[in-house]
Kinemage of the C-alpha trace (Angstrom):
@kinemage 1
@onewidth
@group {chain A} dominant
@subgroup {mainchain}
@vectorlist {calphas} color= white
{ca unk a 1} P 5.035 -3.382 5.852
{ca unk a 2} L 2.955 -0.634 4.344
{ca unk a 3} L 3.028 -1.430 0.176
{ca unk a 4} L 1.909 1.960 -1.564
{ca unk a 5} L 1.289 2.177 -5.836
{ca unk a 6} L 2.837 5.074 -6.584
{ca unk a 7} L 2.016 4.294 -10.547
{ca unk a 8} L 0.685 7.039 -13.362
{ca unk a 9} L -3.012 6.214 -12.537
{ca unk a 10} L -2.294 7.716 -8.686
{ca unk a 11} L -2.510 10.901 -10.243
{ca unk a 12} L -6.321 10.901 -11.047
{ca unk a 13} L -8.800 12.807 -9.133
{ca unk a 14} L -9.719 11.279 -5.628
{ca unk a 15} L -13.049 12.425 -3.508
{ca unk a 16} L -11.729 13.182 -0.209
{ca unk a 17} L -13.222 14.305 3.150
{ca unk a 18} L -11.911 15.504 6.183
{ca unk a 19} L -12.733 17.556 8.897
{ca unk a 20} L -12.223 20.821 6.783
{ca unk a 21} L -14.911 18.857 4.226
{ca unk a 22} L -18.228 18.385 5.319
{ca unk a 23} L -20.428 17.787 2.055
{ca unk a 24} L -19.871 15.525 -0.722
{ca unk a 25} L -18.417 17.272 -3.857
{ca unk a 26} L -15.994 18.978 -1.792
{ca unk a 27} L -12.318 19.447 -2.763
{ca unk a 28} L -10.902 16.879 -4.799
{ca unk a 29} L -7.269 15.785 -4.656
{ca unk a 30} L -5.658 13.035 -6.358
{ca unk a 31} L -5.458 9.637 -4.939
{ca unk a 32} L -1.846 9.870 -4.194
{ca unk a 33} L -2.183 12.336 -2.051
{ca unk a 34} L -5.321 10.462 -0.042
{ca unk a 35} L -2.919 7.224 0.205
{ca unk a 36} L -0.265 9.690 1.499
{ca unk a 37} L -2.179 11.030 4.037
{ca unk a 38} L -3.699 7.580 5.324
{ca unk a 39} L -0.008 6.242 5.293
{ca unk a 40} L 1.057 9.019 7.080
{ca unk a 41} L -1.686 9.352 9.957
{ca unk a 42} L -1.019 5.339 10.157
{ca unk a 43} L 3.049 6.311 10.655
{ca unk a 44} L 2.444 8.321 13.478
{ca unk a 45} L -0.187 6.014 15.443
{ca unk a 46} L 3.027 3.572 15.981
{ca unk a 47} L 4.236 2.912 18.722
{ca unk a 48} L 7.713 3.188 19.647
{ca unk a 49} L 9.615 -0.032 18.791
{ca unk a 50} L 6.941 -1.232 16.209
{ca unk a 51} L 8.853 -3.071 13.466
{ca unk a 52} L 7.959 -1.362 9.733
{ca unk a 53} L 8.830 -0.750 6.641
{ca unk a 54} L 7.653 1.056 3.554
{ca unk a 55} L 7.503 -0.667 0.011
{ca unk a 56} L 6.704 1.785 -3.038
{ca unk a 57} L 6.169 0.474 -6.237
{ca unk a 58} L 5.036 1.886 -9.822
{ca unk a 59} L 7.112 -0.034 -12.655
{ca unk a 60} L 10.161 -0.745 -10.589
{ca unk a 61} L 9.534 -1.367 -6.769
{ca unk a 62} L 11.555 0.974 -4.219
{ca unk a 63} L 11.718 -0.553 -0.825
{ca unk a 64} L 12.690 2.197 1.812
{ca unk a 65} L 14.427 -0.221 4.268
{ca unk a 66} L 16.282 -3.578 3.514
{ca unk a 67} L 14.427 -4.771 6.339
{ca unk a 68} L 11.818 -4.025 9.341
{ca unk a 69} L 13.108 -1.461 11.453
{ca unk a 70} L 11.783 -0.067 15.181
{ca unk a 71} L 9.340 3.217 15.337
{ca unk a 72} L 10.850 6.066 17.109
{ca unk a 73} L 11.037 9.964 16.156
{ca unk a 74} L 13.938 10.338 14.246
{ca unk a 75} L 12.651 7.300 12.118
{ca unk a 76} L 8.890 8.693 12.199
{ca unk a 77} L 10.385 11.705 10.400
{ca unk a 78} L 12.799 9.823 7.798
{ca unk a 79} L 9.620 7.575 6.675
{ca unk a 80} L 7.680 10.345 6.358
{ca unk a 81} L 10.015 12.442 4.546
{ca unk a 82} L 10.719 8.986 2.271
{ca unk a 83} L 6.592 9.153 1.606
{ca unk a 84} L 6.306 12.650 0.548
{ca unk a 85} L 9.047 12.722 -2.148
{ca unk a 86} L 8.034 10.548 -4.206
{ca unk a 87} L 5.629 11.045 -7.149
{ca unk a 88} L 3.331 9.353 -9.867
{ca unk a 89} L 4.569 7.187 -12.782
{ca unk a 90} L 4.449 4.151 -14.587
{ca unk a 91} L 2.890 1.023 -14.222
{ca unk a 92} L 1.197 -1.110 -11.571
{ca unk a 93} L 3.855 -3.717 -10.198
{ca unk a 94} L 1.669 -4.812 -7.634
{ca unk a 95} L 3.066 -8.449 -7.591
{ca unk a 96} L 6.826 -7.092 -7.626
{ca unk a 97} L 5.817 -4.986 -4.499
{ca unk a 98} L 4.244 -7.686 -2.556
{ca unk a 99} L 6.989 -10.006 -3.430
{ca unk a 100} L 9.670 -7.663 -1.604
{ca unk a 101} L 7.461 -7.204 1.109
{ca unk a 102} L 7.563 -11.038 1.756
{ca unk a 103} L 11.013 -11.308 0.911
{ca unk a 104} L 11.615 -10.254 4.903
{ca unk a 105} L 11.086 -12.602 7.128
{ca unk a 106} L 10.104 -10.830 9.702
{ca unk a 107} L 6.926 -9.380 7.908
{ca unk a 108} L 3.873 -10.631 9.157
{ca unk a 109} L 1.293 -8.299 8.106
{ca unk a 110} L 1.081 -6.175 4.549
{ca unk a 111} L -1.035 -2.954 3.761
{ca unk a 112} L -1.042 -2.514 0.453
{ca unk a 113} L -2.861 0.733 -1.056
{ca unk a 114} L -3.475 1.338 -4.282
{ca unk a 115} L -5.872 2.218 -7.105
{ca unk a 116} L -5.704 -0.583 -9.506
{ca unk a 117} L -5.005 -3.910 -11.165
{ca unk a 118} L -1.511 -5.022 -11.962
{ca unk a 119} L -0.300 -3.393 -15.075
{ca unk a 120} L 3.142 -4.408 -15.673
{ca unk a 121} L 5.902 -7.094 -13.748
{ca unk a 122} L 6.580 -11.080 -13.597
{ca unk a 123} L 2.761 -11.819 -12.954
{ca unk a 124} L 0.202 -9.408 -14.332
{ca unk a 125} L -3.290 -11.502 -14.133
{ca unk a 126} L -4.383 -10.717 -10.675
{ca unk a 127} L -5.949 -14.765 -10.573
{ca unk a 128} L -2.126 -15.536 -10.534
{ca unk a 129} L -0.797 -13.307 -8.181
{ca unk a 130} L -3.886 -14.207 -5.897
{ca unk a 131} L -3.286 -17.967 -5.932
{ca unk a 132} L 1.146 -17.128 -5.753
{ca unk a 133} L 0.053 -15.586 -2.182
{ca unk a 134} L -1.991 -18.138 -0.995
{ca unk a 135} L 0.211 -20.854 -2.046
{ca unk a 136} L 3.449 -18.534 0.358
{ca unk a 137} L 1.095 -17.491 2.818
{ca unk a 138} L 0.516 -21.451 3.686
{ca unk a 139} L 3.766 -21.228 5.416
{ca unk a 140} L 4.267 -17.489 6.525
{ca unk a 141} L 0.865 -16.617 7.245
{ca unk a 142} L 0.689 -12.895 6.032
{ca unk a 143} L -2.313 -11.118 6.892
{ca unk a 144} L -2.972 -8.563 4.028
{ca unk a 145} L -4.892 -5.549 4.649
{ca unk a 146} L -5.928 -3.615 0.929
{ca unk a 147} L -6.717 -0.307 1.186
{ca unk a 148} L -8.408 0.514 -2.487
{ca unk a 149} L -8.354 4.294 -3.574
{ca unk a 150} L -10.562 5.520 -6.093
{ca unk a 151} L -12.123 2.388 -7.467
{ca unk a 152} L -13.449 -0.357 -5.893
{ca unk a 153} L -11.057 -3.795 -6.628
{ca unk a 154} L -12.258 -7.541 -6.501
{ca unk a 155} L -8.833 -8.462 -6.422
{ca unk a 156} L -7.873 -6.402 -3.670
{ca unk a 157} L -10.952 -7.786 -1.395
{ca unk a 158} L -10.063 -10.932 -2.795
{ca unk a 159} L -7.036 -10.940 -1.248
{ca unk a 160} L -7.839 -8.715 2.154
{ca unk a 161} L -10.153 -11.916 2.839
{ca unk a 162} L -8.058 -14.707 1.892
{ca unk a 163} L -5.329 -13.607 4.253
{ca unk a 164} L -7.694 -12.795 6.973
{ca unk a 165} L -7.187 -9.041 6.469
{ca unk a 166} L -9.485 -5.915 5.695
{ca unk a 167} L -10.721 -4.259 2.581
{ca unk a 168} L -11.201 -0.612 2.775
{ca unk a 169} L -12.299 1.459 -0.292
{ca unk a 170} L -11.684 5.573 -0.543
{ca unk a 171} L -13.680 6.257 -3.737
């Protein structure tokens, strides 16, 4: 499941290159639009019949499925259509998001991208929400990847390497 903060902060500046940028300083885009392109080039490197789903979260959390579904065109395009409508707002519900992410059952490894520390929900002090996971992830064994965009995020790392997953930084 692919977790993406969607919150008011997503909105700030991001440094981003690409092929089109080859020098530092180039053009600058917001980090929104950075996790929306990772999330999208990581859409279409599925393989058919890979089991996904997309969790977006600000305030509130907006899950795009009720539950993993299979890869295949017509659902490439729906996801990706899901991704690019939505915009910046609100707080940081990180815990809310990763809590309907393990809510499936079938989820056995998270992504989560964002730019920052948990602003608003149920559990705001990232110590908590750490030690929440580890205490679930004794039984389902989620391996969380964090992808951190625009600021680097000990509780993001934290958690990439407690669950045996990476920690990536776009800053």
């Amino acid at each position: 499941a692919f977790v993406v903060d969607i919150s008011g902060s997503m909105s700030a500046a991001a440094s981003w290159r690409d092929e089109k940028t080859e020098t530092e300083g180039g053009p600058r885009t917001t980090r929104l639009a950075v996790a929306k392109k990772e999330l999208s080039r990581a859409l279409k490197g599925l393989s058919p019949g890979v089991l996904f789903n997309l969790v977006f979260f600000s305030s509130g959390v907006s899950s795009w499925q009720d539950e993993l579904i299979p890869m295949d065109e017509k659902v490439l395009v729906e996801a990706l259509e899901f991704t690019n409508r939505h915009g910046v707002g609100g707080g940081t519900n990180v815990f809310g998001a990763l809590m309907a992410a393990f809510d499936d059952p079938e989820v056995d490894t998270l992504y989560l991208l964002s730019d920052g520390e948990p602003s608003v929900g149920e559990i705001i002090d990232t110590a908590k929400i750490h030690d929440h996971l580890l205490r679930l992830n004794e039984t389902r064994k989620i391996r969380i990847h964090c992808i951190s965009i625009g600021k680097s995020s000990a509780f993001m790392k934290g958690l990439a390497e407690a669950t045996g997953g990476s920690y990536v930084e776009f800053l």
